[in-house]
NUROTI-645484 format. One line per 10 residues: their letters; for each residue x, y, z of C-alpha. Coordinates in nm, 3 decimals, m for minus. Last residue first. Layout:
N
A	X Y Z; ...;
This chain:
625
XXXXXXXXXX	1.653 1.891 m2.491; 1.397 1.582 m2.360; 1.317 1.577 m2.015; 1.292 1.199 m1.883; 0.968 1.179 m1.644; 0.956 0.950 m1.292; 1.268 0.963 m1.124; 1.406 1.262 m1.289; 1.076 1.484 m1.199; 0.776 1.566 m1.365;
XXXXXXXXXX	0.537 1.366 m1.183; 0.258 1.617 m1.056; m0.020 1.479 m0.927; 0.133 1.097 m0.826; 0.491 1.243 m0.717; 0.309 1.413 m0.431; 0.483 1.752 m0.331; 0.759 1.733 m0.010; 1.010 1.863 m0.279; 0.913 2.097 m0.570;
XXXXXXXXXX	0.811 1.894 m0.857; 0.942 2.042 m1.123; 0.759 2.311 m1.312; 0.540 2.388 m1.650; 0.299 2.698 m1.601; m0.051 2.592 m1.583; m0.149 2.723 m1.227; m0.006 3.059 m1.389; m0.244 3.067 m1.666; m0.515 2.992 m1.463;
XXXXXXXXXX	m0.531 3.314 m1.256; m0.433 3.506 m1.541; m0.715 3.380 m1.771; m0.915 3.488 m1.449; m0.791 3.807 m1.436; m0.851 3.919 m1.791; m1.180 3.754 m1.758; m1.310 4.012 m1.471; m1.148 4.286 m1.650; m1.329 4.218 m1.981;
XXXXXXXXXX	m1.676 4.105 m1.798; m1.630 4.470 m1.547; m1.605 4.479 m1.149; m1.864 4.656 m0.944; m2.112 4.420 m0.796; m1.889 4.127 m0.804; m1.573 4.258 m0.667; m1.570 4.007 m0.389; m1.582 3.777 m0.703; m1.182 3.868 m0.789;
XXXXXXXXXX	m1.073 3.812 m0.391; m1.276 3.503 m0.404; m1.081 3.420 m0.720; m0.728 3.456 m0.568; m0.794 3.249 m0.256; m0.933 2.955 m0.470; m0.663 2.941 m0.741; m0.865 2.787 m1.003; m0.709 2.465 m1.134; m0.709 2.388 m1.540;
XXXXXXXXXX	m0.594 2.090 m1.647; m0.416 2.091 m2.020; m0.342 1.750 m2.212; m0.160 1.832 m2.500; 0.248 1.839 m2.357; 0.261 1.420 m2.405; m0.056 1.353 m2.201; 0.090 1.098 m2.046; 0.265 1.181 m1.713; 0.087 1.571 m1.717;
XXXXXXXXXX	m0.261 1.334 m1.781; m0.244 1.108 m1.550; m0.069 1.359 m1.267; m0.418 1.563 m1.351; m0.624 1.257 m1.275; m0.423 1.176 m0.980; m0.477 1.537 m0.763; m0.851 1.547 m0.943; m0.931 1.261 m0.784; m0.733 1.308 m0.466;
XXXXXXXXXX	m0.931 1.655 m0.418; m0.662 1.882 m0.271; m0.657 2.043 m0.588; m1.048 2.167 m0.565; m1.250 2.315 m0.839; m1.085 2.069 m1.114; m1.148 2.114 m1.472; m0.971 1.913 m1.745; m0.948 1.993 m2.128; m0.973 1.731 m2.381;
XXXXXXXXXX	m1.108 1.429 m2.136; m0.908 1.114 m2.143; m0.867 1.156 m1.766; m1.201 1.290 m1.694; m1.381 0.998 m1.854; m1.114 0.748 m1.778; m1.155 0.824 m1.377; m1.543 0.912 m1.375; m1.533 0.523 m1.505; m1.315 0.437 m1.238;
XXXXXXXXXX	m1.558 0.638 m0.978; m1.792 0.393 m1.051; m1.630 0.105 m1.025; m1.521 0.270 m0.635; m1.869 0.303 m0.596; m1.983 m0.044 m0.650; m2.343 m0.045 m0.524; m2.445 m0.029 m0.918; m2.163 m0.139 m1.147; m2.309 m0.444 m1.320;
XXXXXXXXXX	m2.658 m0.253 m1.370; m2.470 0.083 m1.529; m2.500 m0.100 m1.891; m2.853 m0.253 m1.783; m2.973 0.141 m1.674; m2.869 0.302 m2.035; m2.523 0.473 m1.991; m2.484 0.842 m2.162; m2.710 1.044 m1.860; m2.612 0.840 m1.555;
XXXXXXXXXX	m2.211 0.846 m1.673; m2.283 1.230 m1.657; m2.365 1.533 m1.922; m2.402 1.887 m1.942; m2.466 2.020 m2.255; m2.671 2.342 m2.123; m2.378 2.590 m2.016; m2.486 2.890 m1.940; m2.820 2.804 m1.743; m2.681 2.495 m1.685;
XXXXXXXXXX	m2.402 2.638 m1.434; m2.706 2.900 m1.312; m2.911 2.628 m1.266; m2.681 2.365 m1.078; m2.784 2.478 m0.740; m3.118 2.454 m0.747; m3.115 2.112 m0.987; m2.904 1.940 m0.658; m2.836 2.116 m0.362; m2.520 1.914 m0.291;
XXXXXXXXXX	m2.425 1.804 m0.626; m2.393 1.407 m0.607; m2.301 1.422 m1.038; m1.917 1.257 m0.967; m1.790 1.440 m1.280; m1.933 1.637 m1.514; m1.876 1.562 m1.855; m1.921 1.922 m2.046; m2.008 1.980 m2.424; m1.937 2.329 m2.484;
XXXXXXXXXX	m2.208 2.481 m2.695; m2.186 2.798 m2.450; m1.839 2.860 m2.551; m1.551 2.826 m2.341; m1.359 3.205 m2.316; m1.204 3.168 m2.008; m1.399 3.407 m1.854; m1.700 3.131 m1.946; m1.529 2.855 m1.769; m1.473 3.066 m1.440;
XXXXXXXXXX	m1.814 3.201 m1.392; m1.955 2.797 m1.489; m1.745 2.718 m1.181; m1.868 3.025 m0.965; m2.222 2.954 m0.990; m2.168 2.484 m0.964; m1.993 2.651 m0.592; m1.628 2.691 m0.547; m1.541 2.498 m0.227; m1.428 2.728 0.081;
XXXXXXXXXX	m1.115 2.731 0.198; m0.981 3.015 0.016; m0.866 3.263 0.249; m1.140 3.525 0.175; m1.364 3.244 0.182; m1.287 3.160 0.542; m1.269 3.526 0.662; m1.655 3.560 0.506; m1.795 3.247 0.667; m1.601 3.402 1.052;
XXXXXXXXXX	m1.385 3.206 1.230; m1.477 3.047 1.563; m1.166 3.060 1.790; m1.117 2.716 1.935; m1.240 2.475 2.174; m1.620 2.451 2.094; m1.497 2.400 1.705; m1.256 2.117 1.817; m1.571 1.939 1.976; m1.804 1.955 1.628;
XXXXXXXXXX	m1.498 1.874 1.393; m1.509 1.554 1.633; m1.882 1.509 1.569; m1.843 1.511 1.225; m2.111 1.321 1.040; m2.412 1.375 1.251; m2.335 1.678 1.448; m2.215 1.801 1.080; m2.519 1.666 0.868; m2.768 1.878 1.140;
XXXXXXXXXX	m2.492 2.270 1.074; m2.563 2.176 0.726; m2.913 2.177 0.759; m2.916 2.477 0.985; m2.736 2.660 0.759; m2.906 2.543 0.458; m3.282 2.632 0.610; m3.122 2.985 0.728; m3.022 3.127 0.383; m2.863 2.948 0.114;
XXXXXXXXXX	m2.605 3.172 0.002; m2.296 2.918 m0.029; m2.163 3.009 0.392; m1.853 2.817 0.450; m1.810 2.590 0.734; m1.559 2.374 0.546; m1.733 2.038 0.663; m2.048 2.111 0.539; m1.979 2.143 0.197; m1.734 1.873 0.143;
XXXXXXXXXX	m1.968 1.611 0.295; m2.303 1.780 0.083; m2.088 1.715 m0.230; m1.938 2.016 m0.422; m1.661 1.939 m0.547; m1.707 1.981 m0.897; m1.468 1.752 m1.111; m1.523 1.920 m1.475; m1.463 1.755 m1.794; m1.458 1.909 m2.125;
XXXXXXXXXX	m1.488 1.793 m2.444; m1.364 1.796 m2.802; m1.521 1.658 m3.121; m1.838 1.747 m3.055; m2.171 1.538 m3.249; m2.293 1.352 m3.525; m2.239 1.631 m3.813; m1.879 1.622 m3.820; m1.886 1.214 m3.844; m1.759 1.168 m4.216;
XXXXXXXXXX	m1.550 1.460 m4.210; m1.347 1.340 m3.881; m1.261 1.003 m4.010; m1.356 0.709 m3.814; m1.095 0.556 m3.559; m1.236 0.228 m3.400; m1.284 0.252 m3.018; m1.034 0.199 m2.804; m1.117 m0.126 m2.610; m0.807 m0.308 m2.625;
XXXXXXXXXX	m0.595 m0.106 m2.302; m0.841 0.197 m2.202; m0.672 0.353 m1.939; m0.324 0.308 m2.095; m0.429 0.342 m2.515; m0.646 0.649 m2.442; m0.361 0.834 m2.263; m0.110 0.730 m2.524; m0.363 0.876 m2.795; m0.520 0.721 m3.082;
XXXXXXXXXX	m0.646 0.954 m3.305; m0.937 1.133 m3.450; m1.228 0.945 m3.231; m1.579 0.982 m3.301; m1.909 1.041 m3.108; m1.709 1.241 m2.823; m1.912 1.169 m2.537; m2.076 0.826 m2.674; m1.753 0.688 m2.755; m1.635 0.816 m2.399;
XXXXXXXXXX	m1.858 0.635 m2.200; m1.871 0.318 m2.433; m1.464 0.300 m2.366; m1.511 0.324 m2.027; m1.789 0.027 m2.070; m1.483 m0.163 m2.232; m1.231 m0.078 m1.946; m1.417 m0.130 m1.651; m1.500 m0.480 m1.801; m1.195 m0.481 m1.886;
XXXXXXXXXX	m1.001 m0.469 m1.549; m0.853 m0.125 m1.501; m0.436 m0.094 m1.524; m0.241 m0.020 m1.197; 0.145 m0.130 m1.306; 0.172 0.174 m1.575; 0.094 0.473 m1.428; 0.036 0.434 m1.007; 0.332 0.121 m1.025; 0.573 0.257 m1.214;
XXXXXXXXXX	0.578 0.620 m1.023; 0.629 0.451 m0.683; 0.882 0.242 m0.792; 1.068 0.575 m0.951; 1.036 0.719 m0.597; 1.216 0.411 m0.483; 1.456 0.410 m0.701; 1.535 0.812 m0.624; 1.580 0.739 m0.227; 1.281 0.908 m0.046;
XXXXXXXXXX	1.288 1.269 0.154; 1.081 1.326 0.064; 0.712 1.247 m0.030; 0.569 1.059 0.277; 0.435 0.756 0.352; 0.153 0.643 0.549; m0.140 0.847 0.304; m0.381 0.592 0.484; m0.236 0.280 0.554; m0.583 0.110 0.696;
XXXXXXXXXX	m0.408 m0.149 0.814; m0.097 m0.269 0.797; m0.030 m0.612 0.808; 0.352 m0.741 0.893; 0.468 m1.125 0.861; 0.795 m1.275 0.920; 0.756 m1.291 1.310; 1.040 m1.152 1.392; 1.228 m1.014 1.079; 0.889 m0.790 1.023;
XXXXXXXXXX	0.860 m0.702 1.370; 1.234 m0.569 1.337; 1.118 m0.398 1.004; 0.840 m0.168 1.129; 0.979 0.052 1.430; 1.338 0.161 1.312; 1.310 0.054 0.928; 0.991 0.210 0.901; 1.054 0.539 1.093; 1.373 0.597 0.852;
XXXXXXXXXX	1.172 0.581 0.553; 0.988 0.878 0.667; 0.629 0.900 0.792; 0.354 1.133 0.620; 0.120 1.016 0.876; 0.279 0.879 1.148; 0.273 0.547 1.249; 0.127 0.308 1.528; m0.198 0.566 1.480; m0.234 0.400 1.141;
XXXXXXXXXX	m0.258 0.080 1.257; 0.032 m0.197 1.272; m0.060 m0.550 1.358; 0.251 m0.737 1.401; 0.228 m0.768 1.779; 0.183 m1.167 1.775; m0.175 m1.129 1.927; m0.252 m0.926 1.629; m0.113 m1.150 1.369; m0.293 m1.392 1.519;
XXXXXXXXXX	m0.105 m1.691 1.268; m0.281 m1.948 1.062; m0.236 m1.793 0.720; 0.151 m1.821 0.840; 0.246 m2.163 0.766; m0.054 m2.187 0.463; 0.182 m1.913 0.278; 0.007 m1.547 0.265; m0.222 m1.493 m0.054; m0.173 m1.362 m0.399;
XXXXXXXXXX	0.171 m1.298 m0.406; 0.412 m1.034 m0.496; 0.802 m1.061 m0.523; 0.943 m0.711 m0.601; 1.127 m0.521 m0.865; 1.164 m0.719 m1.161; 0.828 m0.865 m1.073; 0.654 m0.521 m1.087; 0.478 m0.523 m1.451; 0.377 m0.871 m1.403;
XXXXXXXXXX	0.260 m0.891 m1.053; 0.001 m0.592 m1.189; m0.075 m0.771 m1.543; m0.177 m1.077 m1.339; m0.410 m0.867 m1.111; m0.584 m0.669 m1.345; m0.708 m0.365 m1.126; m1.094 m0.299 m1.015; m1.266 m0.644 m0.900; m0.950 m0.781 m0.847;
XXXXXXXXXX	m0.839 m0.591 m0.601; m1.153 m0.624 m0.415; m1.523 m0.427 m0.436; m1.750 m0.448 m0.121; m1.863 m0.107 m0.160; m2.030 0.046 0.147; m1.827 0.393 0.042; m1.916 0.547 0.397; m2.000 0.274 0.581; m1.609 0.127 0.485;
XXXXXXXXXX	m1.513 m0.232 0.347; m1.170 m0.211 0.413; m0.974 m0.305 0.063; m0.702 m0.576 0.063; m0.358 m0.544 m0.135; m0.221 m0.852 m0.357; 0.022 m0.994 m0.055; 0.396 m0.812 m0.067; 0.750 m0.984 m0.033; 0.926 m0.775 0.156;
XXXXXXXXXX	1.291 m0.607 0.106; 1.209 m0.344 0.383; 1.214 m0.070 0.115; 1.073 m0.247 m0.196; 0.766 m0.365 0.045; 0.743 0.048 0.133; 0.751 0.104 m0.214; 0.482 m0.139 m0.312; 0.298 m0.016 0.022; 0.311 0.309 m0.114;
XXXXXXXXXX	0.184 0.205 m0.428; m0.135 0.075 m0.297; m0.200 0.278 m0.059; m0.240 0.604 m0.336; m0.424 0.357 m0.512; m0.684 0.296 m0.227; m0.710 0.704 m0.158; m0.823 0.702 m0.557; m1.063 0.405 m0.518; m1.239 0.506 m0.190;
XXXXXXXXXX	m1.091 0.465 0.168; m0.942 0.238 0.387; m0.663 0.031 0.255; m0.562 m0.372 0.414; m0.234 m0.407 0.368; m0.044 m0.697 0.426; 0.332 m0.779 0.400; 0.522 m1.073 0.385; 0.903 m1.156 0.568; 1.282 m1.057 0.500;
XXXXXXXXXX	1.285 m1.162 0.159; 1.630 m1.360 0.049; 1.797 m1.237 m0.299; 1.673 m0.926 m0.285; 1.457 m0.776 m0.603; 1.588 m0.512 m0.776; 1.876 m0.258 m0.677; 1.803 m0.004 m0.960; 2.128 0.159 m1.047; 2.186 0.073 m1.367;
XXXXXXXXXX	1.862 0.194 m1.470; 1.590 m0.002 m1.618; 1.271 0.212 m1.778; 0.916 0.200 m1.602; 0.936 0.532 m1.491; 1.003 0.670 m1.824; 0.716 0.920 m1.920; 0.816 1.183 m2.178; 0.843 1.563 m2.071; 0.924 1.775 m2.394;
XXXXXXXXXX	0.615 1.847 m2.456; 0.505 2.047 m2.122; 0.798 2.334 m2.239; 0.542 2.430 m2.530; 0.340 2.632 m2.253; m0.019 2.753 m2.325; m0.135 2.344 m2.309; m0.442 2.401 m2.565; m0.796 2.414 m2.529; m0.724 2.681 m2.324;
XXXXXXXXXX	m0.716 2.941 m2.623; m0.676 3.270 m2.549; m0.802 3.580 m2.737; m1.097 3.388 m2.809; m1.315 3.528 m3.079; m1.667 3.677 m3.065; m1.873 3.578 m3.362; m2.121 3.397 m3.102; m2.171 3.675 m2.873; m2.385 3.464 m2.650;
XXXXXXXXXX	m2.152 3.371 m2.477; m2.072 3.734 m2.366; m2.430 3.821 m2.297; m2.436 3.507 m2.065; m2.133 3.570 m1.861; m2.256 3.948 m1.799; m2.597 3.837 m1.668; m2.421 3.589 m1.423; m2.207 3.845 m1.317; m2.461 4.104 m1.190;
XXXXXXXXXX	m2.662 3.767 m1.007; m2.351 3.654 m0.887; m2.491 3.483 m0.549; m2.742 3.271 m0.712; m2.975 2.963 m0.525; m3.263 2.864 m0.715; m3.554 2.769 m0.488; m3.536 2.466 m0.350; m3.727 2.193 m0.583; m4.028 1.929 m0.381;
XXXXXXXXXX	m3.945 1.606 m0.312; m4.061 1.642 0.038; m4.342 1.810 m0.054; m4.456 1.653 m0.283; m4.402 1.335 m0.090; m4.671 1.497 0.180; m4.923 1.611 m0.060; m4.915 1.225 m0.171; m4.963 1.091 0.229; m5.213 1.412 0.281;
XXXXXXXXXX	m5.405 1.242 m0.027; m5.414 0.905 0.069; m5.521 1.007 0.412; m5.832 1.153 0.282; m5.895 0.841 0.041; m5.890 0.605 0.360; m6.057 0.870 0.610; m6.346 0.880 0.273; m6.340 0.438 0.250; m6.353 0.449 0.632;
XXXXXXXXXX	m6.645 0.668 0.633; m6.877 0.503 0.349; m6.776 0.137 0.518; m6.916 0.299 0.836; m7.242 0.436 0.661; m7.302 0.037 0.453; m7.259 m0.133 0.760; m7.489 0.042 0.985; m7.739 0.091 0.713; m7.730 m0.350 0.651;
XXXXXXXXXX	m7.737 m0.398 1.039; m8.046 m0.149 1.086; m8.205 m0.314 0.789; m8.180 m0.673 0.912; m8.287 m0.514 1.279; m8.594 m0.422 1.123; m8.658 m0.684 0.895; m8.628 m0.889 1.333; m8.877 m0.674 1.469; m9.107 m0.733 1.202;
XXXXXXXXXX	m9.114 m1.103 1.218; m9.165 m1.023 1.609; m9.434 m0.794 1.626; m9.636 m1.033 1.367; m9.594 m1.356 1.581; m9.704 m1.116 1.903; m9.984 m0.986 1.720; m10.072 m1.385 1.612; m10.051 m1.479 1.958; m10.409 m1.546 2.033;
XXXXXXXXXX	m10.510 m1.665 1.694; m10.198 m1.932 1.670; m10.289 m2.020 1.997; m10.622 m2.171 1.895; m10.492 m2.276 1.580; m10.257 m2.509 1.777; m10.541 m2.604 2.023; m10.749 m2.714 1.726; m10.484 m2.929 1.570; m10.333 m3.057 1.844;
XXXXXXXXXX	m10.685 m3.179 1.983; m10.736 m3.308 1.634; m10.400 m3.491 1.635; m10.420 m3.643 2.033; m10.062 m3.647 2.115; m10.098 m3.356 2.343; m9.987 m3.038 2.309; m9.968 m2.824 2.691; m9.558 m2.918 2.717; m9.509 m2.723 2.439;
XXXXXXXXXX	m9.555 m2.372 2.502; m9.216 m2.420 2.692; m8.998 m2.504 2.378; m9.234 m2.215 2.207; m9.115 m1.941 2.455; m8.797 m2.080 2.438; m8.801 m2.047 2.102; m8.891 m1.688 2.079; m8.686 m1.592 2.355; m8.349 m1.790 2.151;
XXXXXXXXXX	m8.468 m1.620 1.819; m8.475 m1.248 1.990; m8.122 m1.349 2.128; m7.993 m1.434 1.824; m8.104 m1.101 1.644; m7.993 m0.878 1.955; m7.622 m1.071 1.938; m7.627 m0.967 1.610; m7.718 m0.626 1.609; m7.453 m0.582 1.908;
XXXXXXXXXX	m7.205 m0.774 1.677; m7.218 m0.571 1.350; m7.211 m0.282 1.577; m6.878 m0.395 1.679; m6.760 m0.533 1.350; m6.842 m0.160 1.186; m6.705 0.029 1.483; m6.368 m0.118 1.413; m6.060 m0.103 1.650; m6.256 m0.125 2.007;
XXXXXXXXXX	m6.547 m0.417 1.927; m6.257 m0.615 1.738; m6.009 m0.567 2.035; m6.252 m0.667 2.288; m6.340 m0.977 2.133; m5.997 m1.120 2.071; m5.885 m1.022 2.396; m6.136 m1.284 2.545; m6.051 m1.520 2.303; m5.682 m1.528 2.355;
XXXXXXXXXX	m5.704 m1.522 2.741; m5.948 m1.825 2.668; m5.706 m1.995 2.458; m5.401 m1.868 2.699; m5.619 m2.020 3.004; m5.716 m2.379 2.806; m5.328 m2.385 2.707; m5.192 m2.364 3.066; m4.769 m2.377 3.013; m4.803 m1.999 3.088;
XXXXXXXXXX	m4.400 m1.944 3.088; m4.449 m1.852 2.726; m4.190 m1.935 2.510; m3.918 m1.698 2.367; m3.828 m1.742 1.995; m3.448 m1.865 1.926; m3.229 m1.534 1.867; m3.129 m1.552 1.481; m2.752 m1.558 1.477; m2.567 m1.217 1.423;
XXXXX	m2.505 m1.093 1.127; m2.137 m1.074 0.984; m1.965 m0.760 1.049; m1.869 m0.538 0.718; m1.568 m0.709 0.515;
C-alpha cells in the first residue's frame, strides 16, 4: 500500500521557437565540446582542417593558373609542360607536405588512443581496489578471549558427560498442561444475535507484531459485538513487503475456526465501501488509544462511533490491548485464534516442511507441534536405524538478536572500537532521530551501567558461551534464526569457531525454492517461525523479542511438557561474564545451568503477562491432576 507514482511530468519546450538559431546554437556547441572533451577528435580536426586547406590553396592556385590556357592543343600542350617544369619544386613540396600531415594525424591518433586505453585500465583497477575494499572482512571481534579458550577445551572433551541434560524439559509439571482453548464452555456468550457495526484493521509491523493485531482485534470485535473484515497489513519502509492476509494465513480455515464466536467477512458491504471513514470520525489511530488499553476505554470511546456510523477502522493497532484485566472468554478468544485459528498457507507450509526435512534428515514421530504448523506436509516417518548415518536427529535453534537496528538502539558498547561506535552512533541519527532528541534531554548513562542492568543484546560470543556451559556439544547442529548478524562473519567467528554446524533457510534452500519468497519478509520470517518452533531445543537471546515471545508460547501451548526454550537472564549473565578474567569453566557453567534452570521452571501466567508467550492459564491450557 506504498504511494502510487506520480504522473510523468510532460517534457518542457523550448521558448526559442527559431529552429535555424537552435541548429546553429547546436552546431556551434557541438564543435567546441568535441575539441574540449577529446584531444584525439581535436587534433584529428586541426590536421584536418590543415589538409583541406592545403588542397583548397592548391586548387585555387590552379583555378587561377587557368585563365592563361588557351584552346589551341599544342599551345596547351607546350605551355602546360612549361609550367609543369617551373613548378615542379612546388608540386613536390606539396605531395610531401600533405604524407607528412597523413603521418602526423595517424601518430597523433595512435599516442592518444595509447593514453586513454592506460587512464581506462588505471581507473579499472582503483574502481576493483575500491570494492575490495569496501567488501573487505572486519577484523574478528572477541571480548572473552580467557573464556573462549576454556569453552573450547571443554567441548572438546568428547567422553565428557553432561551432568544436565537440556535437551529435555527439567520439570515433569510442563506435561500435564494440555491445550484447550478451542473447547466449548457453557459460559461462552457466542456470537450476538444483531452486530453492532464492521471493523477494520489495518496492522503495522512484521509478521509476529501482525498476529499479535490480529487476535486482538478478534477479541476486541468479540467485545463490541462486531462483525470483523479479514485484517489488512500496512505496507511499511522498513519491512517493504507487500504480503496480505492471504498471502500468509488460510483464510477459509481462519473464518472457519472462529464462526462460533464471531461473524467475519472478507470485505465491507457495497453500502459502506463508499463511505470517508475519516471524514465520518471513525478513523481511530493509535495515538486515539492507549497502548495497553482496557476493555473499558473501548466501550467508552470506540463503540458509540461504532453504533453511529456502523463502521470502525483502526489503524495501525499496535499492541492496542492489554493483558488484564480481560473477561476469561475473551482471553480464551484470544488464545483460539493465535494457536489454532492462524494456520500458514501451504505453500509456506510445504517449503517449511523441506526446511526441516533437510535439518533433521528423518523424522521419528509425528508431533502435535509438527502436525499445527505444518498441516499435510509432514514428511513421511522413516525409521531411525535406517537413516542414523544421514545426519542429526535433534536440533537446535537459536533467535540471535543481534541485528544492526537492535544494536544501535540499546547504546551498548559490543567491543568494536571507534569505527563501530561511530557507525552506530551514523545508523542512529539516521534511524532514530527521536531516540537522538530524548538522549540530549536526559542523563546519559554509561555502556558499562547499561550492561550491568541487562539491556544490552547478548552478542553471537556470549551466545555460543552460554550453549557450551550448558553442556551442548560441539557437533550440535544449530538453525539460526533471522541470519542479518550485525557485523557479519567478524562477529560470528567465535560462535562458529565452537560451534561449526550452523545453518539458515539461505544455506538448506536452493535459490528457485527461496525465489517465490524473496522481497516477502514476513514469508520469510514464517519459515524462521516453523523452523524454530518445531526445533528440539529453543534459544532465545532476547524475551522481549516478539518472535521468540510467540515461538516459545507455541511450543509451552503444544509442546506437550517436551519442548524446552531456554532464555538467558540478561542482567544475571553480565554479572557472571564481568568475572571473565578470573572466574573458572566448572563455576562459570554451574551458574549458567542455574541461570536457565530457573527461566524454565513451570508457572502460571502472572497477571498483566501476554497470554501468547506464556499460555498456561485456565482460559487457554486445562491442567491435568
Amino acid at each position: 500500500m506504498g504511494k502510487q507514482g506520480s504522473p510523468r511530468s510532460p517534457r518542457p519546450m523550448s521558448k526559442n521557437t527559431n529552429s535555424g538559431f537552435r541548429t546553429k546554437d547546436y552546431h556551434i556547441r557541438s564543435s567546441d565540446s568535441f575539441g574540449a572533451s577529446d584531444p584525439s577528435i581535436g587534433r584529428r580536426i586541426l590536421g584536418g582542417e590543415n589538409y583541406w586547406n592545403s588542397k583548397v590553396v592548391l586548387l585555387h592556385g590552379l583555378k587561377a593558373d587557368s585563365g592563361k590556357f588557351t584552346p589551341c592543343k599544342g599551345v596547351y600542350v607546350g605551355k602546360r609542360h612549361t609550367w609543369f617544369r617551373r613548378n615542379v619544386k612546388s608540386i613536390a613540396f606539396m605531395v610531401v607536405l600533405m604524407a607528412f600531415l597523413f603521418l602526423l594525424d595517424s601518430l597523433v591518433v595512435s599516442n592518444v588512443g595509447s593514453i586513454n586505453l592506460q587512464i581506462r585500465t588505471n581507473s579499472t583497477s582503483r574502481e576493483e581496489d575500491s570494492v575490495a575494499f569496501l567488501h573487505e572482512e572486519r577484523p574478528t571481534v572477541q571480548m572473552y578471549g580467557r573464556l573462549l579458550n576454556l569453552a573450547s577445551t571443554a567441548l572438546a572433551e568428547v567422553l565428557k558427560q553432561d551432568n544436565v541434560n537440556f535437551w529435555e524439559e527439567p520439570y515433569p509439571q510442563a506435561s500435564k498442561w494440555k491445550p484447550c482453548a478451542d473447547r466449548k464452555t457453557p459460559t461462552s456468550p457466542g456470537k450476538p444475535e444483531k452486530s453492532n457495526g464492521y471493523i477494520l484493521v489495518s496492522a503495522n509491523g512484521g509478521l509476529n507484531q501482525q498476529r499479535v493485531a490480529i487476535c486482538n482485534a478478534v477479541a476486541v470485535a468479540s467485545l463490541l459485538n462486531a462483525t470483523l473484515v479479514l485484517p489488512k497489513f500496512l505496507y511499511s519502509n522498513v519491512w517493504k513487503d507487500p504480503s496480505q492476509f492471504g498471502d500468509i494465513y488460510q483464510e477459509d480455515y481462519f473464518m472457519r475456526i472462529l464462526q462460533d464466536d464471531i461473524d467475519i467477512v472478507k470485505e465491507l458491504p457495497p453500502h459502506l465501501k463508499s463511505l470517508d471513514i475519516e471524514v465520518i470520525g471513525s478513523l481511530i489511530t493509535d495515538a486515539d488509544i492507549e497502548k495497553e488499553a482496557k476493555p473499558n476505554d473501548y466501550i467508552r470511546s470506540v463503540l458509540p462511533l461504532l453504533v453511529q456510523n456502523r463502521v470502525v477502522h483502526f489503524l495501525g493497532f499496535g499492541n492496542r490491548l492489554g493483558f488484564d484485566p480481560l473477561p476469561p472468554d475473551l482471553q480464551r478468544l484470544r488464545c483460539k485464534c493465535n494457536f489454532h485459528a492462524l494456520k500458514f498457507v501451504p505453500k509456506i507450509q510445504e517449503v517449511g516442511s523441506l526446511l526441516i526435512k533437510r535439518i533433521r534428515k528423518y523424522y521419528a514421530a509425528k508431533r502435535q507441534l509438527d502436525k499445527q504448523l505444518l498441516g499435510d506436509f509432514i514428511p513421511r516417518i522413516s525409521s531411525k536405524k535406517h537413516n542414523a548415518a544421514r545426519g542429526p536427529f535433534k536440533y537446535l535453534a537459536l533467535h540471535l538478536r543481534f541485528e544492526e537496528d537492535m544494536v544501535a538502539y540499546s547504546l551498548c558498547d559490543f567491543g568494536g572500537g571507534e569505527y563501530e561506535q561511530k557507525e552506530l552512533q551514523a545508523y542512529r541519527g539516521v534511524h532514530f532521530p527521536l531516540l537522538i532528541e530524548r538522549l540530549k534531554n536526559s542523563k546519559p548513562v554509561s555502556p558499562v551501567e547499561l550492561r550491568k542492568l541487562g539491556r544490552c543484546p547478548l552478542t553471537p560470543e556470549e551466545a555460543a558461551l552460554v550453549l557450551a556451559a550448558l553442556g551442548f556439544k560441539r557437533e550440535t547442529y544449530i538453525y539460526l534464526a533471522g541470519s542479518h548478524i550485525y557485523g557479519g562473519s567478524s562477529r560470528m567467528h567465535p560462535f562458529t569457531s565452537l560451534y561449526p554446524n550452523l545453518v539458515t533457510k539461505e544455506t538448506l534452500l536452493t535459490t528457485n525454492e527461496l525465489a517465490p519468497f524473496r522481497n516477502f519478509s514476513s514469508q520469510l520470517a514464517a519459515l524462521d517461525f516453523i523452523a524454530c518452533a518445531t526445533s528440539d531445543v529453543f534459544a532465545m537471546t532476547d524475551s522481549g523479542s516478539q518472535l521468540s515471545s510467540l515461538v516459545s508460547g507455541f511450543r509451552t501451548y503444544y509442546g506437550d511438557g517436551h519442548a524446552p526454550t531456554l532464555r538467558p537472564n540478561k542482567k544475571r549473565l553480565a554479572a557472571i561474564l564481568s568475572e571473565n578474567s578470573t572466574i573458572g569453566w566448572n563455576i562459570f557453567e554451574d551458574r549458567v545451568r542455574k541461570m536457565i534452570e530457573e527461566g524454565q521452571r513451570v508457572r502460571v501466567r502472572g497477571s498483566g503477562r501476554s497470554i501468547y508467550r506464556q499460555p498456561r492459564c485456565p482460559e487457554c491450557m486445562c491442567r491435568s491432576q
